[in-house]
C-alpha positions in Angstrom: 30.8 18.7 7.5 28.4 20.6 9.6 25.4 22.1 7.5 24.5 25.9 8.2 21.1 26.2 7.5 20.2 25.7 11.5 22.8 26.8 14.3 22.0 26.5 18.2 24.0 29.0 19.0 20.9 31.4 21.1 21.0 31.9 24.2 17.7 31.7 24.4 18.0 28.4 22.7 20.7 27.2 24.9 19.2 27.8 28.3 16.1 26.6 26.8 18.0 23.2 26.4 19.6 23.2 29.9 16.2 23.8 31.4 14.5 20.5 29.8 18.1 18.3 30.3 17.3 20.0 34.4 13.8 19.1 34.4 14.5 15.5 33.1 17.1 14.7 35.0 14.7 16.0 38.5 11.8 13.9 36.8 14.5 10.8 35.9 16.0 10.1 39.1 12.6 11.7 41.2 10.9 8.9 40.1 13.4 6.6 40.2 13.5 7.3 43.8 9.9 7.7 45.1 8.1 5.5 42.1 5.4 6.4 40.2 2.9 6.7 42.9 -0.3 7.5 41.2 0.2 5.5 38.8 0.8 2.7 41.6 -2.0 3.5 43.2 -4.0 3.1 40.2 -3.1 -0.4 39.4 -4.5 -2.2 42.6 -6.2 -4.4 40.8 -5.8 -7.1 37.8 -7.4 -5.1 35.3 -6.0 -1.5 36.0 -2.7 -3.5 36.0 -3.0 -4.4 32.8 -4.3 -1.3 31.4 -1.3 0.5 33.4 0.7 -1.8 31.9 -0.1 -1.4 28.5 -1.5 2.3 28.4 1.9 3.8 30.2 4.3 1.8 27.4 2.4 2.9 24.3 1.9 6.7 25.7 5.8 6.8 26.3 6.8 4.9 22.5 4.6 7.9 21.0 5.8 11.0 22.8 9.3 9.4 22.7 8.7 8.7 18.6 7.7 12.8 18.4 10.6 13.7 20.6 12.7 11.8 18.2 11.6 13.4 15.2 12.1 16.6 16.5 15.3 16.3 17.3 15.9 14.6 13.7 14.3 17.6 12.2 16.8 20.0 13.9 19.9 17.6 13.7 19.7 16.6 10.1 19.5 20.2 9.2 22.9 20.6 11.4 24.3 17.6 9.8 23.4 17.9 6.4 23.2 14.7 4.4 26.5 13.7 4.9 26.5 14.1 8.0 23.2 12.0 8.5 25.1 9.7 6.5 27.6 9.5 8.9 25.9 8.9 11.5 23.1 6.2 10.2 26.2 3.6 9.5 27.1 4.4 13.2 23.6 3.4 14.4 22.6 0.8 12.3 26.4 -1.0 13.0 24.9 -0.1 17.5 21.4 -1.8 16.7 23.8 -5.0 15.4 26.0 -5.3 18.2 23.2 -4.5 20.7 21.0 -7.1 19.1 23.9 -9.8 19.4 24.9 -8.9 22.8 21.3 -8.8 24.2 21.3 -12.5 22.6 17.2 -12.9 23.5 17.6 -12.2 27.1 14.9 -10.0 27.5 12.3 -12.2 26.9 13.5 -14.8 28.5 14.5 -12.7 32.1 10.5 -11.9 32.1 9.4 -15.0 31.6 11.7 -16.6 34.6 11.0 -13.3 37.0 7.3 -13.9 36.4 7.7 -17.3 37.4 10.1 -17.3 40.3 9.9 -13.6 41.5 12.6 -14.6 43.7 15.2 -15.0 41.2 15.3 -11.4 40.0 18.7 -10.1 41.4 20.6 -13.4 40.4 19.2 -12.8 36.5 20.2 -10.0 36.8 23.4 -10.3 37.5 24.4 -13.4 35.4 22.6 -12.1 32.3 24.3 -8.1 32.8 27.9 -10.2 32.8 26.6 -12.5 29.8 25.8 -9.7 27.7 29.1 -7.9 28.9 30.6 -11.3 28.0 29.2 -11.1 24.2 30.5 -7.9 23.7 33.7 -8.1 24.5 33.4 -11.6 22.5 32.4 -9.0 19.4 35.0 -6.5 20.2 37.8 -8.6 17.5 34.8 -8.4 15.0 34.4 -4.5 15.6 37.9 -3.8 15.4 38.3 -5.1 12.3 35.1 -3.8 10.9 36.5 0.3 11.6 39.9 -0.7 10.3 38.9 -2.3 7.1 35.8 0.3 6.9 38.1 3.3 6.1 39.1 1.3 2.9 36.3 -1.0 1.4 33.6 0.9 3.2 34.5 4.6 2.8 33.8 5.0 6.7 34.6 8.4 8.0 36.4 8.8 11.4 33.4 10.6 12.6 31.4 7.3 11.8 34.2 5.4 13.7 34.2 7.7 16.4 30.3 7.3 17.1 30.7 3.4 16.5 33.0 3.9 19.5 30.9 5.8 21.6 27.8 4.0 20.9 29.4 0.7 21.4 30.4 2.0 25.0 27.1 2.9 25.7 25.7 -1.1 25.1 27.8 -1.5 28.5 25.1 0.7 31.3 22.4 -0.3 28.8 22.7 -3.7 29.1 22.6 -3.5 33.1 19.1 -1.3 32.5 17.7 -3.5 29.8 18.6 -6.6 32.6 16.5 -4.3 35.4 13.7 -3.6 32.7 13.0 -7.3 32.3 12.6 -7.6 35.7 10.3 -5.2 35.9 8.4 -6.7 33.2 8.4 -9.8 34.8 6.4 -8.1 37.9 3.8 -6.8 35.9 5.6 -3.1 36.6 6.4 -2.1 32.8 4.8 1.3 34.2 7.7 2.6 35.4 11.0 1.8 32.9 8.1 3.3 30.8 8.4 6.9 32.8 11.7 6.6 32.8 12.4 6.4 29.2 10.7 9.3 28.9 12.9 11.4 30.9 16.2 9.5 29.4 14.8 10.7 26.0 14.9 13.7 27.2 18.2 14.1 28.5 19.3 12.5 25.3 17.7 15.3 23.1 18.8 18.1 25.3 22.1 17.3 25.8 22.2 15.8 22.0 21.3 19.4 20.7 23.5 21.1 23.1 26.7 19.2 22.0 25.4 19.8 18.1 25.3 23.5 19.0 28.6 23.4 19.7 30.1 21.7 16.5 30.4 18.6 18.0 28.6 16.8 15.2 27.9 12.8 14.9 30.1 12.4 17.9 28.3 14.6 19.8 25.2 12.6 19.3 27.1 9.6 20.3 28.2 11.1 23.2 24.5 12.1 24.2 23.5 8.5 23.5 26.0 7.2 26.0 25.1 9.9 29.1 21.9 9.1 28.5 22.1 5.5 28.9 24.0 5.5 31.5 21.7 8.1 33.6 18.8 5.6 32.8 21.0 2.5 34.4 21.4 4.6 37.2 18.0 5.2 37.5 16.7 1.8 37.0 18.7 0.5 39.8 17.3 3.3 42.0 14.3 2.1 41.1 15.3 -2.0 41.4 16.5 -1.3 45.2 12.8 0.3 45.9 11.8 -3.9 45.0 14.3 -5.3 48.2 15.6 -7.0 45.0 19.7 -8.0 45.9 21.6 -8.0 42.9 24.0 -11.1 42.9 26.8 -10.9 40.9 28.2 -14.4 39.3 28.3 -16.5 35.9 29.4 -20.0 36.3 30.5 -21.5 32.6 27.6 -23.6 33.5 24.8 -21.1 33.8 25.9 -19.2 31.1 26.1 -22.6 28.5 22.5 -22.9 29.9 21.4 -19.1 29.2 22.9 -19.5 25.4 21.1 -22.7 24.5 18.0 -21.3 25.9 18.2 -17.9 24.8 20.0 -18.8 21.0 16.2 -19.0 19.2 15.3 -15.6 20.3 18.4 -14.1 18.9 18.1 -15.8 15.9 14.7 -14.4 15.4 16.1 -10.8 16.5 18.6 -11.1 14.3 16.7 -12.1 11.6 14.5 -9.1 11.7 17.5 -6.6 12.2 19.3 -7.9 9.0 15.9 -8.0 7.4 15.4 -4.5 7.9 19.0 -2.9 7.8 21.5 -4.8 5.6 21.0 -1.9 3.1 22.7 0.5 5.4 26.1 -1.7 4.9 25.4 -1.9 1.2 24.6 1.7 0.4 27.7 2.9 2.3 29.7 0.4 0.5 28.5 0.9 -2.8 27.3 4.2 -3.2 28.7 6.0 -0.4 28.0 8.6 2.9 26.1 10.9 0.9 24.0 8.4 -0.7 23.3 6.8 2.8 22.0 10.4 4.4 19.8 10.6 1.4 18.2 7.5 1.9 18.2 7.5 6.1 16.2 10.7 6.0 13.8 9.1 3.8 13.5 5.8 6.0 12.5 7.9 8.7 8.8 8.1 8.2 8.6 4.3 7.0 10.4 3.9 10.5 7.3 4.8 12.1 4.7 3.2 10.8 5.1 -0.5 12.5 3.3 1.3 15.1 -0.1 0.3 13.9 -0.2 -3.0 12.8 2.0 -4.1 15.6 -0.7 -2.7 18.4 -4.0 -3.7 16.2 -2.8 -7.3 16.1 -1.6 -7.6 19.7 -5.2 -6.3 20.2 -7.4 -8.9 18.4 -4.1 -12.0 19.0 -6.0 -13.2 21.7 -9.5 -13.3 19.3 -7.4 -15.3 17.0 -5.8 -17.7 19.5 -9.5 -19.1 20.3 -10.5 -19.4 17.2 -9.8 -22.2 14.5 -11.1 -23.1 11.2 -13.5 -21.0 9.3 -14.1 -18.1 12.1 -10.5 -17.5 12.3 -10.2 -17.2 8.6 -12.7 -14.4 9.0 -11.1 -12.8 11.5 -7.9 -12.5 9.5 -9.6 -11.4 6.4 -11.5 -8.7 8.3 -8.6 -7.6 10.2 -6.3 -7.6 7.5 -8.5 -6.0 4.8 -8.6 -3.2 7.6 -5.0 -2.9 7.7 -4.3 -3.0 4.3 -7.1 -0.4 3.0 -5.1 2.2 5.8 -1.9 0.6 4.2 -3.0 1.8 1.1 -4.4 5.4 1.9 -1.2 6.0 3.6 0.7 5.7 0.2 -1.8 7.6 -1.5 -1.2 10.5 0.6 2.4 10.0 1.0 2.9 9.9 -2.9 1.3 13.2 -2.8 3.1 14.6 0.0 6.5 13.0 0.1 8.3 16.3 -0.6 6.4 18.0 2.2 7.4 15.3 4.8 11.0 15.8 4.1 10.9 19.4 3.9 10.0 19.4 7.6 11.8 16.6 8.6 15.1 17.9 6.8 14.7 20.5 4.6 15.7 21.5 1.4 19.2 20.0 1.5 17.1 16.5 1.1 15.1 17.8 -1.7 14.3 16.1 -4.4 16.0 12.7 -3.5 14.8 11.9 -0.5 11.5 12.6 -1.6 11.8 10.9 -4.6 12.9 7.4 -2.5 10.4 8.0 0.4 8.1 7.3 -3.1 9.4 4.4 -3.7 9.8 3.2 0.0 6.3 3.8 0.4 4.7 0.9 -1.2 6.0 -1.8 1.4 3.3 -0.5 3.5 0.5 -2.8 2.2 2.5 -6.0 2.2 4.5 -4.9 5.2 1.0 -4.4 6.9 -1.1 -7.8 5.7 2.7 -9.7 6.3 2.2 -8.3 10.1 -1.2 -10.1 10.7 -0.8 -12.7 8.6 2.6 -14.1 10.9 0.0 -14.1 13.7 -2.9 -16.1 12.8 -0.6 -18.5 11.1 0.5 -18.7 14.9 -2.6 -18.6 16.3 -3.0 -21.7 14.2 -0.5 -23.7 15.7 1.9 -23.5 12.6 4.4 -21.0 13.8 7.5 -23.1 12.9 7.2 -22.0 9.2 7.7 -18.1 10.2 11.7 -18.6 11.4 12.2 -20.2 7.2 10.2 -17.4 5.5 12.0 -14.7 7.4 15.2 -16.5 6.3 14.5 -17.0 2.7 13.2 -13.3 2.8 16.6 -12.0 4.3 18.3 -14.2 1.7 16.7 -12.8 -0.6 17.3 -9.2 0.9 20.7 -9.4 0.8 21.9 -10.9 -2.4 19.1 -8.4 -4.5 20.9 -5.2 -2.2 24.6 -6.5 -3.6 23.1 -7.3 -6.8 21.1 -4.2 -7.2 22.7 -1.6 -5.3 26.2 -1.8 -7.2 24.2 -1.3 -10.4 21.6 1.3 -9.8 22.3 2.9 -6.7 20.8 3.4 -3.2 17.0 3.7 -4.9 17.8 0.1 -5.7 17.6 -0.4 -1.7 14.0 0.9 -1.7 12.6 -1.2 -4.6 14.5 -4.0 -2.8 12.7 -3.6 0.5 8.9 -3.2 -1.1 10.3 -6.7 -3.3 11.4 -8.1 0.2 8.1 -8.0 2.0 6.7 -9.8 -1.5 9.0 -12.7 -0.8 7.8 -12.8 2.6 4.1 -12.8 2.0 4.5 -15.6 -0.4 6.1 -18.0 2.1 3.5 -17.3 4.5 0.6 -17.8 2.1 1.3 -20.8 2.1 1.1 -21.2 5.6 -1.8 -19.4 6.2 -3.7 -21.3 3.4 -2.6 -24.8 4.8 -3.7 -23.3 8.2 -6.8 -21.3 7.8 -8.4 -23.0 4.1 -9.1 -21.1 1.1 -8.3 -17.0 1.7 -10.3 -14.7 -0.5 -6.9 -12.9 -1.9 -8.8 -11.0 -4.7 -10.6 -8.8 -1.5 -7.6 -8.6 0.6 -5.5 -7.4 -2.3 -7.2 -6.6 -6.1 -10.0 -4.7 -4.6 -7.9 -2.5 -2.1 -5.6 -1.9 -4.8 -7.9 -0.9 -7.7 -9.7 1.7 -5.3 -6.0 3.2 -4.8 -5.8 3.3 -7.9 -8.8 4.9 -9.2 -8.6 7.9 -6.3 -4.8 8.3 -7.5 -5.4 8.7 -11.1 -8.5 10.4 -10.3 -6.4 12.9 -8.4 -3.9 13.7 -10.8 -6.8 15.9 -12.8 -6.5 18.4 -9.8 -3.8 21.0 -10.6 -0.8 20.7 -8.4 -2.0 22.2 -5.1 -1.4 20.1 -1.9 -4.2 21.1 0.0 -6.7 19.9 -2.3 -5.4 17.0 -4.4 -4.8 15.1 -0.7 -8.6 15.7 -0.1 -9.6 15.0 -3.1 -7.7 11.6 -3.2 -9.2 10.7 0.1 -12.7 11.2 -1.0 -11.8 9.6 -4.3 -10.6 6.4 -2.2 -13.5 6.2 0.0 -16.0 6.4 -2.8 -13.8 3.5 -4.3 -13.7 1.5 -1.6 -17.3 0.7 -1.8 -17.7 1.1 -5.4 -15.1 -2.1 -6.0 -16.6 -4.0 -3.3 -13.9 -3.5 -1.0 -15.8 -2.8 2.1 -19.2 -4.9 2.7 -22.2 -3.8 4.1 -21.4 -7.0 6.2 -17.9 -6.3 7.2 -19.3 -2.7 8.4 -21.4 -4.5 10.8 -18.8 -6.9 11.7 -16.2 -4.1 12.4 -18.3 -1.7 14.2 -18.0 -3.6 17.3 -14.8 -4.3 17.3 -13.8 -0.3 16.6 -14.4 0.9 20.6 -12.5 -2.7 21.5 -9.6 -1.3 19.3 -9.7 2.0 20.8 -8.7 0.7 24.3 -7.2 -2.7 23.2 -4.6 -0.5 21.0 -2.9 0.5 23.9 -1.1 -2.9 24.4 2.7 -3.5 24.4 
């Protein structure tokens, strides 16, 4: 059922839409067609490559991220919780079969283009029809799965119907994702870059449109597939610009060859996709559609903040890679006691203003629950943060064979507490299970980061961080219940804890300082 606290239904509104869904579609295939000149011209050399390269990808994931959340902000107010709920089951049930079908291929396409330029169009042929292969080889599975979902499930048609759509739309996405690997694999991730812009674009405007006119979760669906197959369009516009011929072919040969080589990195994709997401199934199976909207919307903001640990640690991987022994140590304690003092300030403030977030992202129909489990949700942020630099220096010291085991035990683990816990307490159970998850994780690769690195001062990295939290937390609980000064109260509280437990050095400041303006450009890797 739709909700009626929003409608779409002004003209103003409306032409407002078909405006942005003209300009993006001018911008889409424009660019498509012509490249993206200045940027072109701006990269004629190694190092503006690789700035291009990097700056262009992280520019688009941000404005993309905001152009996401506004349209969350206007659909789940459409939707309403159920109707969130609905639709989160479609999309976490897409990012599975997607995940699957892709089987790793990404990576490994790059890697080969960047090699042997020369073999573009025949990957990407042979890899579009491998991935077309595994979905069709998953079609049985998905059948089955919206049959026996309307019974042990509770899966609404409107959920089926998306789960349909979205499925449909792996087809033109897994020709563009093919194209975009090639273009990663000639140092041009530039372009796809632009291009997802414009596709996000279209997305959102003809998304909205559709909702305005009761269309609902299917409408969405339907966005999602017009807008992938616009940007498959528009990547092989762009492709034919690179005199690369596309051959079409998959001998049983080359494609037993493409699975053994490609089967690691979808076991490692997979991996982190159940790791994540197996709660969706359990939630909507247990506690049902409702339950699932509530705890989607409050995922949302958690959703976003892999965004900084993933681009500081690409920034400083290379730091780490030539360094062993005691100087690496101290680069991962000084980078991770970075991480996890933000880590920590972000649930400081969130804890305060949790209901706020999810009044703008979904308003009051969300209100108190989702707040309530964003609270909860939260506090894998530390963990989540240190477990995100800690998987690369136990890389960086040649020990990176014991990741794949702790991410399986961890997913073990993540499943059987979500059956266990779910069933018995309901959906919050989820969010105490995905904090308890990243625990797991960190003790598995403690152990590899102790037998790697030495002795890790733990009590800095974790006791000290945490007392200053808590200190600026109770200490802001005094303040009477006003928003706009308990937050900057409980940030000035932290800060003067931070150095008051020993938390931050006078050492570590001058150790950090230099590395802050190499951050501030270096953060714009992929």
């Amino acid at each position: 059922m739709l909700g009626t606290e929003w409608t779409l239904g002004s003209d103003s509104i409306q032409w407002l839409l078909i405006g942005t869904l003209g300009v993006s579609f001018v911008g889409l295939f424009g660019i498509a067609s012509i490249g993206s000149t200045t940027i072109d011209r701006l990269a004629d050399n190694q190092a503006r490559r690789i700035l291009a390269n990097s700056a262009t990808p992280l520019a688009a994931q941000l404005l993309n991220r905001f152009v996401d959340l506004v349209f969350a902000a206007i659909a789940l107010r459409i939707l309403g919780v159920e109707g969130n709920g609905q639709y989160a089951i479609a999309t976490v049930t897409w990012l599975y079969l997607k995940t699957i079908s892709d089987f790793g291929l990404s990576i490994l396409v790059a890697r080969e283009v960047a090699k042997n330029p020369e073999s573009a169009g025949r990957l990407i042929g042979s890899t579009t029809l491998f991935r077309l292969s595994m979905l069709a080889l998953l079609l049985p599975l998905l059948i089955s799965f919206l049959v026996l979902g309307g019974h042990w499930l509770d899966l609404s048609r409107a959920s089926a119907l998306a789960i349909l759509l979205l499925t449909i739309s792996i087809v033109p996405a897994s020709y563009g994702e093919a194209i975009n690997s090639v273009f990663t694999g000639v140092e041009r991730l530039h372009l796809p870059a632009v291009l997802t812009v414009f596709t996000n674009l279209i997305r959102f405007s003809v998304g909205l449109l559709l909702l305005g006119h009761g269309l609902g979760v299917p409408g969405i669906a339907s966005a999602a597939v017009f807008a992938a197959l616009c940007n498959a369009v528009a990547l092989h516009l762009a492709v034919q610009r690179q005199n690369v011929r596309i051959a079409w072919g998959l001998s049983a040969t080359e494609a037993k060859e493409l699975a053994q080589t490609a089967w690691p990195l979808l076991l490692n994709g997979l991996l982190i996709t159940v790791f994540f997401r197996i709660d969706t199934f359990v939630i909507q199976g247990f506690a049902g559609t409702r339950a699932l909207g509530i705890y989607d919307a409050a995922y949302k903001l958690p959703n976003l903040l892999p965004l900084l640990p993933s681009y500081f640690v690409l920034a400083i991987f290379p730091l780490l890679s030539r360094q062993s022994g005691s100087d690496l140590r101290r680069t991962f304690e000084l980078g991770a006691k970075f991480l996890v003092v933000i880590a920590w300030l972000i649930v400081l403030v969130t804890l305060f203003a949790a209901p706020l977030f999810i009044r703008i992202l979904g308003g009051k129909a969300f209100l108190p629950d989702a707040a309530d489990t964003l609270r909860i949700l939260i506090w894998f942020t530390p963990l989540h943060y240190l477990n995100g630099i800690a998987q690369y220096a136990v890389i960086a010291a040649n020990r990176q064979r014991e990741i794949a085991p702790a991410y399986a035990v961890a997913t073990a683990f993540n499943v059987a507490a979500n059956l266990i816990g779910v069933p018995l307490f309901g959906y919050r159970a989820a969010a105490v299970v995905t904090v308890l998850t990243e625990l797991v994780l960190f003790l598995f690769l403690r152990g590899s980061l102790e037998r790697g690195l030495g002795a890790i001062d733990w009590k800095s990295l974790l006791l000290r961080p945490f007392l200053a939290f808590t200190v600026a937390y109770l200490g802001s609980l005094v303040v009477p219940h006003l928003l706009w000064l308990s937050i900057p109260c409980a940030i000035v509280l932290y800060t003067i804890a931070l150095r008051l437990t020993g938390t931050i050095r006078s050492e570590e400041l001058a150790l950090l300082r230099p590395l802050l303006p190499r951050f501030s450009s270096s953060r714009l890797q992929p």
